[in-house]
N, C-alpha and C positions, 0 to 999 in steps of 0.2 A: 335329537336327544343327546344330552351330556352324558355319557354312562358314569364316566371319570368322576365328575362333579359329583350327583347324584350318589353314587355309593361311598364317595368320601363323606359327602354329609349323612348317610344312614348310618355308617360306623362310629362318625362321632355322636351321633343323638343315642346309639345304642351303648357308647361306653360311657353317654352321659348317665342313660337311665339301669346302668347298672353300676353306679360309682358307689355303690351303698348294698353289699352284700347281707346286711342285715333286712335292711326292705324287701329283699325276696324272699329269706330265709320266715320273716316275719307272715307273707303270706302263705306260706307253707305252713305253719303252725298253727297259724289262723284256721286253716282248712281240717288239720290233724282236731283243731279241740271242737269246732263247730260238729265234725265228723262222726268221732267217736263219742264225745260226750255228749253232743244236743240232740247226734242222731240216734245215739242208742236209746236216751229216751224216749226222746219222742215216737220211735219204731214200736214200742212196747205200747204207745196208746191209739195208733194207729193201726188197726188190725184188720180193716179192709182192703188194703193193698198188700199183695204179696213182694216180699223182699222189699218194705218199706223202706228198710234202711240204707240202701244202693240208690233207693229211686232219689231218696233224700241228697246221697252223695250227689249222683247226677247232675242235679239240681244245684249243687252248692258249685259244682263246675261252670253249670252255664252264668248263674252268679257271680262268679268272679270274672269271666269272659265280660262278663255287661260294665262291671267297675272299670275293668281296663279300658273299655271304651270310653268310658265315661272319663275317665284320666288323661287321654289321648286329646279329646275335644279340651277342657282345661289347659292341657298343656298348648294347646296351640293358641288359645287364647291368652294364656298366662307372657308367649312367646312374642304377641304384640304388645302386649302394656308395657313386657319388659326393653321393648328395642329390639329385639333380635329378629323377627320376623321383616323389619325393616332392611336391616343389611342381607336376608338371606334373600331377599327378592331385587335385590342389586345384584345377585350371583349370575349365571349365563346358563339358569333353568328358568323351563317353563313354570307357571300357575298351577298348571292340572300335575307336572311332571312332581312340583312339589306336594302337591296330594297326594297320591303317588309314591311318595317318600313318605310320608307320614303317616299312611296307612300301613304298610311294610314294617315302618317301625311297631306300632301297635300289635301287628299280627307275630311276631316276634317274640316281642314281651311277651303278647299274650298265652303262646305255646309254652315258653318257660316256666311260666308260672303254674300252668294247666296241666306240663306235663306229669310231675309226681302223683298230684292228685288224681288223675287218671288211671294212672297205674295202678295206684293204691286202690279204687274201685274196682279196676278190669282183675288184680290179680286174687284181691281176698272174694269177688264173688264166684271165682271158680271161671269165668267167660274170658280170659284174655286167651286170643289166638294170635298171628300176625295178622291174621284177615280185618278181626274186628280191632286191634290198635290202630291201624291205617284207617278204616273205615273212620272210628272216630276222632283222629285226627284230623282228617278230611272238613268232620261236619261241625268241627271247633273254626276251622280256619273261614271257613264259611260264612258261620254266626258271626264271628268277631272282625269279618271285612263289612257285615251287615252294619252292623250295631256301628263300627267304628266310622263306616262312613256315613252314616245319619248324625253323630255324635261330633264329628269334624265340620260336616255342610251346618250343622247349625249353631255352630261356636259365631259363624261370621256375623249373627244379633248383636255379638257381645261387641266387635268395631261398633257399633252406635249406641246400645247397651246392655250394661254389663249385668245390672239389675233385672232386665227382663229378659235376657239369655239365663239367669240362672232361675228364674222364675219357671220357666217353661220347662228348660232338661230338670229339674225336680217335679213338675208332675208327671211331667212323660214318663222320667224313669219309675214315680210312683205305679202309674197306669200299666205301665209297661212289664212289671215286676209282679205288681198283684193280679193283673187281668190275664193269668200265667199256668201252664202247668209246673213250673220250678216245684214248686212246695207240693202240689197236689194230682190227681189223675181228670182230666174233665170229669169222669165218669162219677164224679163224686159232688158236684156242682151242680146249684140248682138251675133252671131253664135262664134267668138273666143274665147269670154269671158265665153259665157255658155259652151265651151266644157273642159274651162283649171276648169272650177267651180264644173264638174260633177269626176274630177278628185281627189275633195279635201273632204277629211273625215270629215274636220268643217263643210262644208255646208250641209253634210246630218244629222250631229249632230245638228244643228240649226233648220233645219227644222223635225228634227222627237221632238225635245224640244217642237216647236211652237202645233205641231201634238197633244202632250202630252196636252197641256196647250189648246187646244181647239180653235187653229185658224183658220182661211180662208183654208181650206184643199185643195182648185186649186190652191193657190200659192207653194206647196210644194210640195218637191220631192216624191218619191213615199215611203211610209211606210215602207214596208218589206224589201227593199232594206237599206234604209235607217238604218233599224235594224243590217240586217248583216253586213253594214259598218261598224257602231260603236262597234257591239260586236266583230266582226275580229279585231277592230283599237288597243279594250282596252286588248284582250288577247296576241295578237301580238306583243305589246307593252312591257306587260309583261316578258312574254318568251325574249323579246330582252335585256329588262332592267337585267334580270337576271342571261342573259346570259354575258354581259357585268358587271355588277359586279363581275360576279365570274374571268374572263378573267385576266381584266385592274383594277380594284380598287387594289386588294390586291399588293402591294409592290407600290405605290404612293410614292414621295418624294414632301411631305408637307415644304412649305417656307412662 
């Protein structure tokens, strides 16, 4: 393994993806108005969940965790059409090591982006300790090695095409999004809904988040389950991502 190589090229993807201080500052504010203004309302017509409006935050976290990923898969895709995936795989790194690197990047971004909004819920609900800020950083980093490496291992459609790689990660993310507790509690859903919901790794990543972060623990799935979700989601992920770069990346015909 290059360490050398490898961390040169994370530092440069990372001052690529922050050459644009407006693009972060931009999802921060994003977060502030969805936050305050869509969640205050919407908290007021929801009044079978207690502290609606945190759960809502929550949710608007793991939310942005899933877009990241979703930008990450893009981006790798976007990095073969454009050429560059070509010369970086002439470099003296591995396939998997560049996964690898790619996912690292992701989880990065993705902390920076996640960390205010974070805060901003741990601190106005009264629950930020150092226990549960680690905690829930923990179960961010987690989710977003999940999601990211499903959202990377399946960019490699788009080498053959690009049309039916973008066909598929928009239903998934649809299915994936709405078959969720993001927005709502199972306990609120009727029997079909909760059973395609108990199927889906985001909702037990959201609610072991909320877990973390010290919320209403009868709205949420069960903890240790919840655990094994996420930890089978993100190393599974891996081993697939790696195993598909090593596979399908090498010999791409970048256009």
């Amino acid at each position: 393994m290059n360490t050398y190589q490898i961390s040169s090229l994370l530092m440069f993807d990372l001052r690529e993806a922050f050459n644009s201080l407006l693009w972060v500052g931009y999802s921060w504010i994003y977060f502030l108005f969805q936050f305050f203004v869509y969640g205050s309302i919407i908290s007021t017509l929801v009044v079978t969940v207690h502290n609606y409006f945190f759960y809502y935050g929550t949710g608007l976290v793991v939310l942005s965790t899933f877009n990241i990923a979703s930008w990450s898969g893009r981006r790798f895709v976007e990095g073969a059409h454009e050429g560059r995936l070509r010369y970086i795989l002439s470099l003296p790194i591995g396939r998997g090591e560049f996964f690898m690197e790619q996912l690292a990047l992701g989880v990065i971004v993705n902390l920076i982006r996640t960390l205010p909004p974070v805060l901003i819920v741990l601190l106005l609900s009264g629950l930020f300790t150092p226990f549960s800020f680690v905690s829930t950083l923990a179960v961010i980093t987690l989710l977003a090695i999940g999601i990211m490496g499903l959202m990377v291992s399946l960019s490699v459609i788009a080498f053959k095409s690009f049309d039916i790689y973008s066909a598929i990660v928009a239903a998934l993310s649809a299915l994936l999004i709405r078959f969720s507790t993001i927005s709502y509690p199972i306990s609120s859903m009727n029997e079909l809904y909760a059973r395609a919901t108990l199927s889906n790794p985001i909702a037990y990543g959201a609610d072991l988040l909320r877990r973390a972060i010290g919320l209403d623990n009868s709205l949420l799935l069960n903890a240790s389950m919840a655990t094994s979700v996420l930890v089978a989601l993100a190393v599974g992920t891996i081993f697939l991502g790696i195993f598909f770069a090593t596979k399908f990346v090498e010999g791409v015909k970048s256009s």
